[in-house]
KEVEX-832956 format. One line per field, with one value per residue (C-alpha): y, x, z; residue in one letter; residue number from 1. Coordinates in pm, whole numbers, plus 32768, in hexadecimal, padded with zeros to 4 digits. Last residue first. Layout:
c2 = (Y	...) .
c1 = (X	...) .
c3 = (Z	...) .
res = (a	...) .
n = (NUM	...) .
REM end
This chain:
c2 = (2C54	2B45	2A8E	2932	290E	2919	2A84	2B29	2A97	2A88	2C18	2BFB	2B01	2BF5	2D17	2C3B	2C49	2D9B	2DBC	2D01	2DD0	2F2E	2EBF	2E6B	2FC1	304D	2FD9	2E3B	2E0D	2F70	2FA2	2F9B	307C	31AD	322F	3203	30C3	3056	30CF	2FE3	2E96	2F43	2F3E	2DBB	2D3E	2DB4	2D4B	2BD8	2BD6	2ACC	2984	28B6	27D8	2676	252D	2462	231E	2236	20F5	2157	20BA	202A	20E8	21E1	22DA	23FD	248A	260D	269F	27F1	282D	28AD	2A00	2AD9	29DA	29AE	2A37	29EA	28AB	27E9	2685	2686	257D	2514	23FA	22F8	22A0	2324	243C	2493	257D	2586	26BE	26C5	27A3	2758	27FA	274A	2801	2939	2A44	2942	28F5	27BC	27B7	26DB	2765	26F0	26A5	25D2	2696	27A3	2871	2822	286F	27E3	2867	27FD	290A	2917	2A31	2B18	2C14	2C94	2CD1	2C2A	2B15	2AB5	2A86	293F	2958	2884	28EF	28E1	296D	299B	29F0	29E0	2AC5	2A23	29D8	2892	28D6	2A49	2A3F	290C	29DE	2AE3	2A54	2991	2AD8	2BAB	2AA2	2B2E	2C6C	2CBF	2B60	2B3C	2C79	2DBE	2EE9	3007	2FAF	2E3A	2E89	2D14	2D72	2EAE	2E10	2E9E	2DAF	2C96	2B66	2B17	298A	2970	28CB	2889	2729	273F	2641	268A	259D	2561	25A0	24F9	2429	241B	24B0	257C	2664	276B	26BA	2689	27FA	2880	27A4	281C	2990	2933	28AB	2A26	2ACE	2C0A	2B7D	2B47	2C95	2CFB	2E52	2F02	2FFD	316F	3239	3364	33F0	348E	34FC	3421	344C	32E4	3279	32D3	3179	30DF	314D	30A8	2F8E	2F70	2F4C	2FD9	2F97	2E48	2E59	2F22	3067	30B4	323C	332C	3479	35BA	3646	35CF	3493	344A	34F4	33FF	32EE	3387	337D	321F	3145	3207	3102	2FE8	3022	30F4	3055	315B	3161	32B4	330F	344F	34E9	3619	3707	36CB	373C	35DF	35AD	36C7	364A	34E6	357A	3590	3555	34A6	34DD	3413	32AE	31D2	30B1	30CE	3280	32C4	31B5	3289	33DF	3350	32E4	344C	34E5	3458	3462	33B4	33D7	333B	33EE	33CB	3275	3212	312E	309E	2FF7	2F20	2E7A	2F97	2F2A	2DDF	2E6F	2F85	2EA1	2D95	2E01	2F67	2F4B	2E29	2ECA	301C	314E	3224	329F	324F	3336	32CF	334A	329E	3210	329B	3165) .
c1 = (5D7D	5E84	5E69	5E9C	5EF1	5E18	5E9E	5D5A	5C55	5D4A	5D20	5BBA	5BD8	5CA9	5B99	5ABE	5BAF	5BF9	5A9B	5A2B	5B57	5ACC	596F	5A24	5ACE	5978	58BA	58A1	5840	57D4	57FC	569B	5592	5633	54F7	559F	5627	54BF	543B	5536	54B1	5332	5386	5413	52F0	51FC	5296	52D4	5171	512D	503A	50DD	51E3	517B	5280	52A7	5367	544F	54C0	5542	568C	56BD	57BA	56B7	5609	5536	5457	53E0	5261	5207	5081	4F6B	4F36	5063	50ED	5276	52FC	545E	549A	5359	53B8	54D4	5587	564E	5748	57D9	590B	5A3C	595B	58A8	5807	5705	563A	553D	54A7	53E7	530F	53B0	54C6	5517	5587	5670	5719	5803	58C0	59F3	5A4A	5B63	5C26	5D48	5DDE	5E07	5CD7	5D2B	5BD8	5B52	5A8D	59A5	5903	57E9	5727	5863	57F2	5860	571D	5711	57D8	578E	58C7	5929	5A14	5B04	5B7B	5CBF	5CBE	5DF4	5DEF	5C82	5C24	5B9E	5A74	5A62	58E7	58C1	59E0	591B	57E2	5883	5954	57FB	5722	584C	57F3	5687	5698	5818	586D	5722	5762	56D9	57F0	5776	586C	57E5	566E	55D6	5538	54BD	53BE	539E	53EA	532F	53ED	5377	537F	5404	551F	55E4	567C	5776	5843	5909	5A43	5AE9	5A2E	5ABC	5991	583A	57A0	5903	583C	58CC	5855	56D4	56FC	574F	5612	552A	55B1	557F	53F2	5389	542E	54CF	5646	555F	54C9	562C	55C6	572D	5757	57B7	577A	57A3	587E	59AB	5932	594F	5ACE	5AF1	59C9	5AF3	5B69	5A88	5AAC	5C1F	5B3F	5ABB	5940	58CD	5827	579A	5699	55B0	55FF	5565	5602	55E5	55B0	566E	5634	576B	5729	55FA	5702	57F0	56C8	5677	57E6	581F	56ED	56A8	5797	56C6	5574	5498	5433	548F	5408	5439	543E	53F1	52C8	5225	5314	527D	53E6	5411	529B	52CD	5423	539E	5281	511A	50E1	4F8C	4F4B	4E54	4EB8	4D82	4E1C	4D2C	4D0F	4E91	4ED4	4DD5	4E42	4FEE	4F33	4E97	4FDA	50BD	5226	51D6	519A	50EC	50C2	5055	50B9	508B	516F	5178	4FEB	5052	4F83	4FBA	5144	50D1	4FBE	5136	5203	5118	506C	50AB	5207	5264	51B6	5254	516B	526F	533F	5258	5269	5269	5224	5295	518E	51F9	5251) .
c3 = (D702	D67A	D528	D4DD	D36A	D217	D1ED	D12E	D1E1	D32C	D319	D331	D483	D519	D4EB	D593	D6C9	D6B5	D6AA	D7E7	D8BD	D846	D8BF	D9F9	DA18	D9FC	DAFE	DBB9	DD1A	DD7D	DEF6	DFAA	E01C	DF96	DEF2	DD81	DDF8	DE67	DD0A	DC64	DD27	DCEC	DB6F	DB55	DC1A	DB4A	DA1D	DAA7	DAD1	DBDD	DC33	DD20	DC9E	DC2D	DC6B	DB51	DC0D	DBAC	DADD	D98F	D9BE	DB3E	DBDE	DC6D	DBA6	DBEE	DAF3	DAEB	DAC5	DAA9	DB1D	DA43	DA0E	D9D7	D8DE	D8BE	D77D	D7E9	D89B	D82C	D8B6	D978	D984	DAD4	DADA	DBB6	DC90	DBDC	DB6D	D9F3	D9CD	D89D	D81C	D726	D627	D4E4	D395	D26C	D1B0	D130	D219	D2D1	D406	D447	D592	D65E	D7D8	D85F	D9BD	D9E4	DAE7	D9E8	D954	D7E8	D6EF	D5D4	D4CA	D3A4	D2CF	D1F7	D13A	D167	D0C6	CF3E	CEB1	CD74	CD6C	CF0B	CFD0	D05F	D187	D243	D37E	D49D	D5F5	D70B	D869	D8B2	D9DE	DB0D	DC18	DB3F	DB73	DB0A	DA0A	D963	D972	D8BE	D7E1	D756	D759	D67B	D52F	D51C	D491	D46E	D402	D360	D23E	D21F	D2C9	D1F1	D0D1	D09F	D099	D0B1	D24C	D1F0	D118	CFEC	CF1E	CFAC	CFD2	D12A	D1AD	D33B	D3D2	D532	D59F	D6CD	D76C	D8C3	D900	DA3C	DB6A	DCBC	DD3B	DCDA	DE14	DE81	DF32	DE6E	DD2C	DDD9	DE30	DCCA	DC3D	DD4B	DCF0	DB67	DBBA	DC65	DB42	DBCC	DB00	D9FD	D9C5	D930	D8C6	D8E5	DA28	DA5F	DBAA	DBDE	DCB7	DBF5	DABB	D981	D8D1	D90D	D81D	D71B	D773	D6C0	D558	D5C1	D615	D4C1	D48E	D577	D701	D64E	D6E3	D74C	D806	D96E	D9AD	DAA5	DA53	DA8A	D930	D8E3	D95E	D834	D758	D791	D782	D640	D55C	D617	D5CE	D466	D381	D446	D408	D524	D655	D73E	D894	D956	DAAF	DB89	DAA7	DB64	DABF	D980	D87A	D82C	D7A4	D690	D64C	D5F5	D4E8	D4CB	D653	D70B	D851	D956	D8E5	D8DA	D812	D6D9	D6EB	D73B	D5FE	D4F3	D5A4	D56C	D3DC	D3B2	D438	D328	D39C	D4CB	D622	D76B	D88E	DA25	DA4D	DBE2	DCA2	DDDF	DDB5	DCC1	DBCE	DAB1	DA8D	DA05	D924	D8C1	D897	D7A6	D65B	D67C	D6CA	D5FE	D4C8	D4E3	D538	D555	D6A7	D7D8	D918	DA80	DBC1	DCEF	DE13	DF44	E010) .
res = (x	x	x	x	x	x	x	x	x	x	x	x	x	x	x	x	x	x	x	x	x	x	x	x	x	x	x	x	x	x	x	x	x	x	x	x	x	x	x	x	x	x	x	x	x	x	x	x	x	x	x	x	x	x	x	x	x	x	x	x	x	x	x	x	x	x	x	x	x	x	x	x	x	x	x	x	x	x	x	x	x	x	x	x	x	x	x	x	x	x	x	x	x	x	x	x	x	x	x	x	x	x	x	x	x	x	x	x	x	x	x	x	x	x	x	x	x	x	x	x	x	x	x	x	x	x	x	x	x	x	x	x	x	x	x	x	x	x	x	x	x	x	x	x	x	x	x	x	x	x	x	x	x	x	x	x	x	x	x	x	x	x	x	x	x	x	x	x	x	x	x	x	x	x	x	x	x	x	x	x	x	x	x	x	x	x	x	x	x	x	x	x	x	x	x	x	x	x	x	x	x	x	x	x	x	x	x	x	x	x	x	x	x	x	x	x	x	x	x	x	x	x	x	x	x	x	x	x	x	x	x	x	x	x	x	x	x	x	x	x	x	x	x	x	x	x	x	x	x	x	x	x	x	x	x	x	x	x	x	x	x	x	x	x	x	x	x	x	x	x	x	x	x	x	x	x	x	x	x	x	x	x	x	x	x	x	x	x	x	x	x	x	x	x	x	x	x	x	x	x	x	x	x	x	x	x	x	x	x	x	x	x	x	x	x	x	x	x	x	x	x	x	x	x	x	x	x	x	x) .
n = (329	328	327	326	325	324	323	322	321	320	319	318	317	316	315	314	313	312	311	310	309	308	307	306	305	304	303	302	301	300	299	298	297	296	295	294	293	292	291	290	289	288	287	286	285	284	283	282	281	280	279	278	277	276	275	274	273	272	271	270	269	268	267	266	265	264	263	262	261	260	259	258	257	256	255	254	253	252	251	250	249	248	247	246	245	244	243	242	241	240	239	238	237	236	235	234	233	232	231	230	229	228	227	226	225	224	223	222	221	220	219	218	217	216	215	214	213	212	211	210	209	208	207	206	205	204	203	202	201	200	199	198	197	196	195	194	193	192	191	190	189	188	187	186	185	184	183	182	181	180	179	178	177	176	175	174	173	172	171	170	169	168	167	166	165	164	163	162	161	160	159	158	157	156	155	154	153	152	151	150	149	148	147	146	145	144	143	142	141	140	139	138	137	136	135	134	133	132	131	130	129	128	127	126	125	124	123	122	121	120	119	118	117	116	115	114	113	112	111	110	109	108	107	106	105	104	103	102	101	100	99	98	97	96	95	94	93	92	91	90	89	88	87	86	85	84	83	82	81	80	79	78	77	76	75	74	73	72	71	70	69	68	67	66	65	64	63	62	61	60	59	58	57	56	55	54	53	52	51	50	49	48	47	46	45	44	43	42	41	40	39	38	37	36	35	34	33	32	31	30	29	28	27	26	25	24	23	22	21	20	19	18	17	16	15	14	13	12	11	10	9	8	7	6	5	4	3	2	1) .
REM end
């Protein structure tokens, strides 16, 4: 495949730090620019990762002809407002999640050009350790699945973190809280029918620094969550099957060096087997999967209108905050 030529909007943390080493493993893919709003720090980045071209703004990069795709990493309020200009300027677009912050904000990804192609960062669903995990549940290994378990948190009460700014989209339900309907939508193969949550919001900032969901998928199916922005360092996932269980034991931040492991579990409680996945950057994988749809190699699996779907669903655990009922997506 011709590799695809990418461009990097900002020097965000989680692109510097992890995309874009991932992304520089692969041979189908080559990053030709990285930009920010202060040139000296998009020369400082270009120089440390070996990116040829370095940009002191986002519309400077947009307008390089040579650049086909574009990753954007940029805080929440900006996802929308850039990746529409990313497409206008006949780019594809890689955005992290979430896609917004409201899915009505969303929706205005619709007015993209026809034929590109527009996805939401969900490395997970790429994740070498999740597709063992979706097969094992097709395959029926533990059963019929019924309940999926999910334990997300992290400590940060600095200030100016992105991540505790309430009216740019801060918060763990946006940051954190959209992994666990995701991977729950990617195993139950469904859409939740009904969700419910409790939230604490910190004093000062006004995030969500916990919040507790649930979520209706019919046939019996549910997935149960905690994520916080202010508690002890941990992830795990639990599902649970008529006829065992799988955990999994670094869902999200999975390492890129050292293999993934999973636990399989019969009828017996706690009696199993780790098995290790082979050594993978869940990064890596996710960018050559969309530079194959960009080449036409194979149908895109999950764009836009699936990005839309994962925040009307957050979107219905916010209004539950307020109503204390069920709400629907």
């Amino acid at each position: 495949m011709k590799p695809v030529k990418w461009g990097i909007i900002s020097t965000a943390n989680i692109g510097v730090a992890k995309v874009i080493p991932g992304m520089l493993k692969s041979r189908d893919l080559e990053i030709v620019a990285i930009s920010s709003r202060k040139r000296k720090l998009a020369e400082d980045w270009a120089g440390k990762l070996g990116i040829p071209k370095a940009y002191g703004s986002y519309e400077e990069m947009l307008a390089d002809p040579e650049i086909e795709t574009v990753y954007n990493p940029l805080p929440n309020h900006l996802h929308v407002p850039l990746t529409l200009a990313a497409a206008k300027a006949g780019k594809h677009v890689l955005c992290e999640k979430p896609i917004a912050i409201t899915a009505r904000e969303a929706v205005q990804l619709r007015k993209a050009p026809k034929g590109l192609h527009i996805a939401e960062a969900f490395m997970v669903r790429h994740a070498t350790q999740w597709i063992a995990v979706r097969n094992l549940v097709k395959k029926k290994k533990i059963g019929d699945v019924r309940a999926i378990q999910v334990l997300f948190s992290y400590f940060n009460r600095d200030p100016r973190n992105v991540r505790n700014m309430a009216d740019i989209g801060g918060g763990g339900l946006l940051d954190i809280g959209c992994y666990p309907i995701t991977v729950s939508r990617f195993v139950f193969d469904a859409e939740p029918r009904r969700v419910t949550g409790v939230f604490d919001r910190d004093p000062k900032f006004g995030t969500d620094r916990l919040a507790s969901g649930l979520a209706d998928f019919g046939e019996g199916r549910q997935l149960s969550f905690a994520v916080s922005t202010q508690l002890a360092p941990y992830q795990r996932v639990n599902i649970l099957g008529t006829k065992g269980r799988i955990e999994v034991e670094i869902p999200f931040n999975a390492p890129p060096d050292k293999p993934n492991r999973i636990f399989l579990q019969g009828m017996e409680m706690n009696v199993g087997d780790w098995s290790e996945l082979p050594v993978s950057d869940q990064y890596q994988l996710q960018a050559e999967a969309f530079g194959r749809v960009i080449r036409g190699k194979e149908k895109p699996s999950w764009g836009l209108e699936d990005a839309i779907q994962n925040m009307r669903i957050l979107d219905a655990f916010f209004r539950s905050e307020k109503t204390r009922k069920w709400e629907k997506p």
